[in-house]
N, C-alpha and C positions, 0 to 999 in steps of 0.2 A: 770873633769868628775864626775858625779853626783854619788852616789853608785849604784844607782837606773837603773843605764845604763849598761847594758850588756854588758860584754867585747866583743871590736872589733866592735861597734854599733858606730856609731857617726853623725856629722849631723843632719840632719833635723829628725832622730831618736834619738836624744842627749836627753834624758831625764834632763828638769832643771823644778825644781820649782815643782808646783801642778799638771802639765798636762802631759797627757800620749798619745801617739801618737797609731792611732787607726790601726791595724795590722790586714789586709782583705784579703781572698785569692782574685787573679785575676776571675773578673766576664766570666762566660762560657756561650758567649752571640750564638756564635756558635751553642752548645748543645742546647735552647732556641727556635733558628730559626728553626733546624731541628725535634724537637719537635712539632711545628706547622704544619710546611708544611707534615708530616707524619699524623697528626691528620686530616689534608682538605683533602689527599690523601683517607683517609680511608673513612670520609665520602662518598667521591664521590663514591666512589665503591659501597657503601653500598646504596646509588640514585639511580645508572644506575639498580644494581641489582633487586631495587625495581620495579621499571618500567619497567623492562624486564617483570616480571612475571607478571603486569598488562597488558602487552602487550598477555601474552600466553594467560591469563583467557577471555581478552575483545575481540578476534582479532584484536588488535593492530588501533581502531578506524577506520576501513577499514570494508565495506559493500564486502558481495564475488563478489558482480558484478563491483565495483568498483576497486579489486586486478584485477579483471580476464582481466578487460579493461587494466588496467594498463601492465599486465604481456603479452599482445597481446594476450588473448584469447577467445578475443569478438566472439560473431558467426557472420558469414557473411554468404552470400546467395548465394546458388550453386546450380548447377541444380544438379533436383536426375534422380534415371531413365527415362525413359521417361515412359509414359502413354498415348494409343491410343484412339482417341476420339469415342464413343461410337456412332454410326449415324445408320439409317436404313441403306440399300442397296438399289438401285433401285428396284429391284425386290418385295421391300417389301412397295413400296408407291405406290398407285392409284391416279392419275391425273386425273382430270377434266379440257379438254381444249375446253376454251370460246374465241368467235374471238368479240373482242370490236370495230373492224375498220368497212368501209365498205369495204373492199377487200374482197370478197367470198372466198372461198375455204382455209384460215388459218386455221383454226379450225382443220379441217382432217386432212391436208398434214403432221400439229407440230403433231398430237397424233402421225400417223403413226410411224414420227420420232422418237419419245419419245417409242413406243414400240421396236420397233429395238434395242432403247438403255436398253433395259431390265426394262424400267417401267413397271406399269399396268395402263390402260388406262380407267378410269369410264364414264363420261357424255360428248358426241361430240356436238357442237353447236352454236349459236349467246349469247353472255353475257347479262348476265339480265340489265334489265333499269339503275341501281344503277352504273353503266358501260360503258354502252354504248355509245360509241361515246366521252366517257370522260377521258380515260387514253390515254396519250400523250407520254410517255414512251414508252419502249420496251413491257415491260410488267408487270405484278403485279401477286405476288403468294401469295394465300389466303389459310389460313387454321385454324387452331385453335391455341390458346396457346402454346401447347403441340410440337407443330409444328416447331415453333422459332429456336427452337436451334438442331432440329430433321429434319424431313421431306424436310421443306423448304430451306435450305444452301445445302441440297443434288441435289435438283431441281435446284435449282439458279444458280449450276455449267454447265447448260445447257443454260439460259439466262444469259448471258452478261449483264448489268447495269438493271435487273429486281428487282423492290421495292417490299422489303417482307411486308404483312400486316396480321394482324389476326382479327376472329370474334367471337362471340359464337356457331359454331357448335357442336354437337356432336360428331359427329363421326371423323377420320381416315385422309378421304380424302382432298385433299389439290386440288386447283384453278391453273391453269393457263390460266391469262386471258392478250389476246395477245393486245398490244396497236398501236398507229400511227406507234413509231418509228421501231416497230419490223419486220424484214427481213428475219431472218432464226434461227433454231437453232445455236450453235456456233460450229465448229468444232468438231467431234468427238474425233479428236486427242487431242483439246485444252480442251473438255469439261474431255475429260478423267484426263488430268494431273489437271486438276484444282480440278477433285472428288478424287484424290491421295493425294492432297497438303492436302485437307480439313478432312480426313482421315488418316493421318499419325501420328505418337506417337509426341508429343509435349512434352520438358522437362519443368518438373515442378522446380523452386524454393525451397530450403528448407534451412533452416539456420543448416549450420556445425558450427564446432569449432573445434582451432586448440588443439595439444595435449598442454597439460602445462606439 
């Protein structure tokens, strides 16, 4: 044994000669590993963080129509209350009835009718040339523009398959000019429920949405 060799040392720690045996704590590769995975840990936290709060500032790359669709709270269409449609009454249209056939006596007998139903009754007669002898139809009801969606759909509940038409008058009053096909007024009873149908509140469409 060397001097040089600490007592109770020996072996491959036996100090001989010029060389010295290198004496290393055991490496703490452990402590090392859990050093890293602590260091990715942190990071991450420190990412997600990040992008949370670009999430708060941007809304989160999402349009509000796009969440709102997402989240089911698109609007959809539902009827709101209803709303009754705005027409004359009989009482408040003057009829002009033209008989365009040659059968005699149409002309009179529909006004007569048409007063009873609480019309008002203007010019009795044969249909001017423009007419005559040329509607093949039941009948044709003439009036102005203004008339379309007014005067005439109120009358036309008294003609069954009668073609509405307009022209440039001035004034109010609206045409009925009786053709081939036409036989009688329609039913009082049928003409009535069909001026109820055509008068009645209609529901309108409106986009709701549901609560979010």
């Amino acid at each position: 044994m060397s001097m040089l060799t600490p007592p109770g040392m020996g072996g491959q720690y036996r100090i001989t000669g010029d060389k010295f045996p290198r004496m290393r704590p055991p490496r703490r590769r452990g402590r090392f590993v859990f050093i890293v995975v602590a260091g990715v840990a942190v990071l991450g936290v420190l990412g997600w963080g990040t992008l949370q709060l670009i999430d708060v500032f941007t809304g989160g790359g999402r349009t509000a129509s796009a969440a709102s669709v997402k989240s089911g709270c698109a609007g959809k269409a539902s009827p709101s209350p209803t709303v009754a449609a705005v027409l004359p009454k009989p009482g408040q249209i003057t009829v002009n009835v033209f008989n365009a056939t040659a059968r005699s006596g149409l002309a009179k007998g529909t006004a007569d009718e048409l007063k009873k139903r609480g019309f008002k009754i203007g010019e009795v007669g044969n249909a001017a040339k423009e007419y005559d002898k040329k509607v093949t139809g039941s009948a044709v009801l003439l009036g102005p523009l203004s008339s379309l969606k007014s005067a005439l759909p109120v009358l036309g509940t008294q003609v069954g398959g009668a073609e509405l038409r307009t022209d440039a008058r001035k004034g109010a009053d609206v045409d009925l000019i009786i053709g081939d096909a036409f036989k009688t007024l329609d039913k009082k009873a049928s003409a009535d429920q069909a001026l109820t149908a055509l008068t009645a509140p209609q529901p309108a469409a409106t986009a709701s949405k549901k609560p979010c």
